[in-house]
C-alpha positions, -999 to +999 in steps of 0.1 A: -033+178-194-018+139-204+011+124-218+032+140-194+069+126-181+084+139-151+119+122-148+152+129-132+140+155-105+152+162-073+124+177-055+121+186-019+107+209+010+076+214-005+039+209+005+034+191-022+068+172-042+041+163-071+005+168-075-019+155-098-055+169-102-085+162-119-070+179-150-042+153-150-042+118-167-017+098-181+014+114-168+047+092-162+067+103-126+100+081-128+135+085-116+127+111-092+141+121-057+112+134-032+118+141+001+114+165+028+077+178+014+044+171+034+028+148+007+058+130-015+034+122-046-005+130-042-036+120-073-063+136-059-081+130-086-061+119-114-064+084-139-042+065-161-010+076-145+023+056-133+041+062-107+077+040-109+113+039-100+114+071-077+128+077-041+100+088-022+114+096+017+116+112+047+082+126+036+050+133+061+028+109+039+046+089+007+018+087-016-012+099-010-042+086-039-073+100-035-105+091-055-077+083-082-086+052-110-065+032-129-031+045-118+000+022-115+023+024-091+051+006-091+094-007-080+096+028-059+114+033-026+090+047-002+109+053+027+110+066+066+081+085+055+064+101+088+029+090+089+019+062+057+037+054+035+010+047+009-024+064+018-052+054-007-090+070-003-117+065-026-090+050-052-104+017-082-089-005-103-049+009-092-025-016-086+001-012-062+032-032-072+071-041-066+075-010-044+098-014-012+074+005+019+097+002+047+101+020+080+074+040+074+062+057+106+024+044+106+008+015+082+031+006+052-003+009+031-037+020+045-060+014+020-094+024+019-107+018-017-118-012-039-107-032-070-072-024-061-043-050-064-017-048-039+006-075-057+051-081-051+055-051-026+080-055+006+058-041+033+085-044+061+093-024+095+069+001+093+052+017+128+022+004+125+000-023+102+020-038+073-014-034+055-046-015+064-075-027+043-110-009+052-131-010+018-141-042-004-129-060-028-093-054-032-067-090-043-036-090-018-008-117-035+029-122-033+040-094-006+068-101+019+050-088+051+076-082+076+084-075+112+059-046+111+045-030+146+015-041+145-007-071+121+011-081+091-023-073+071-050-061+093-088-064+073-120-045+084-139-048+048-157-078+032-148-099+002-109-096+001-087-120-017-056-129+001-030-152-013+007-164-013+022-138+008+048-141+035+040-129+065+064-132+093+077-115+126+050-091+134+044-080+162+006-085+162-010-113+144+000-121+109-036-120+095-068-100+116-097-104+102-125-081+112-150-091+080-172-116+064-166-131+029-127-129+024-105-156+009-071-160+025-051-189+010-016-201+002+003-174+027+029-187+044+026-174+082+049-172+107+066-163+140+044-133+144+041-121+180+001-126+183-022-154+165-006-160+127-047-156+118-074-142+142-106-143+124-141-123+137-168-123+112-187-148+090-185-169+055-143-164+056-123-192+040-092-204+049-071-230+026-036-240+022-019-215+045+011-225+063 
């Protein structure tokens, strides 16, 4: 099934609000209301989709991608869900943009895939982690990180770029570091409750934060 649009729904108290399989590609989800349904959106798998300009609260988990490629998702509200509000397993080459992720009850985004590029998002007040990275090889640029309980961006995977994000008022550190190889460079970092960087591992490089 492709070349699908699913627009101007109002969809709620379901397990799932919208689910994409592995018979699913392509399929546009904009202008929707989801809320009240154990997953909000789930891919599991699904490729080529985008995901854009819906309301996506007061779910269990947001988004949930799972072992999903090449999907874009993108300026949603995904809100006051209970546990993440992005969840990401397994997922390449997706890129995760513009979205406001706030007050989320656990991590804003966990992420636990590669190639992925987490790029303009507002990742603010959310229970846990801002960011959650625990797979290589994703590019993290131009997010406000904010006031989240916990690290701003918290990284246990190798060879991540991070750049030019804000990261402030959090109440762990702004950046922890628990991996070898990453880039972090041109953030701005500041008045988080913990270090603004804390840094375990080897081969890491550091440039032009402030």
């Amino acid at each position: 099934i492709d070349h699908i649009f699913v627009s101007k729904n109002i969809i709620s108290n379901n397990y799932y609000g919208i689910d994409l399989g592995d018979s699913c590609e392509k399929f546009t989800i904009s202008h929707n209301n989801i809320s009240n349904n154990y997953y909000g959106v789930s891919l599991s798998p699904s490729v080529y989709n985008i995901i854009s300009n819906n309301s996506i609260n007061n779910n269990y988990y947001g988004v949930r991608l799972y072992y999903s490629e090449h999907n874009i998702i993108s300026n949603n509200s995904i809100n006051m869900n209970f546990n993440e509000g992005i969840i990401s397993i397994g997922n390449r080459w997706d890129f995760i943009q513009d979205n406001h992720i706030i007050n989320n009850g656990e991590q804003g985004i966990y992420l636990d895939g590669l190639y992925n590029t987490i790029s303009g998002n507002n990742i603010s007040n959310n229970g846990q982690n801002g960011l959650e990275i625990t797979t290589i090889s994703n590019t993290i640029s131009n997010n406000i990180i904010f006031h989240n309980y916990g690290d701003g961006i918290n990284v246990d995977a190798d060879s991540q770029k991070i750049t030019n994000n804000i990261i402030s008022y959090n109440t762990g550190s702004g950046i922890e570091i628990n991996s070898n190889s990453n880039t972090i460079s041109g953030n701005t970092i500041l008045c988080n409750l913990d270090q603004g960087v804390r840094v375990y591992g080897t081969s890491n490089s550091l440039s032009g934060n402030t």
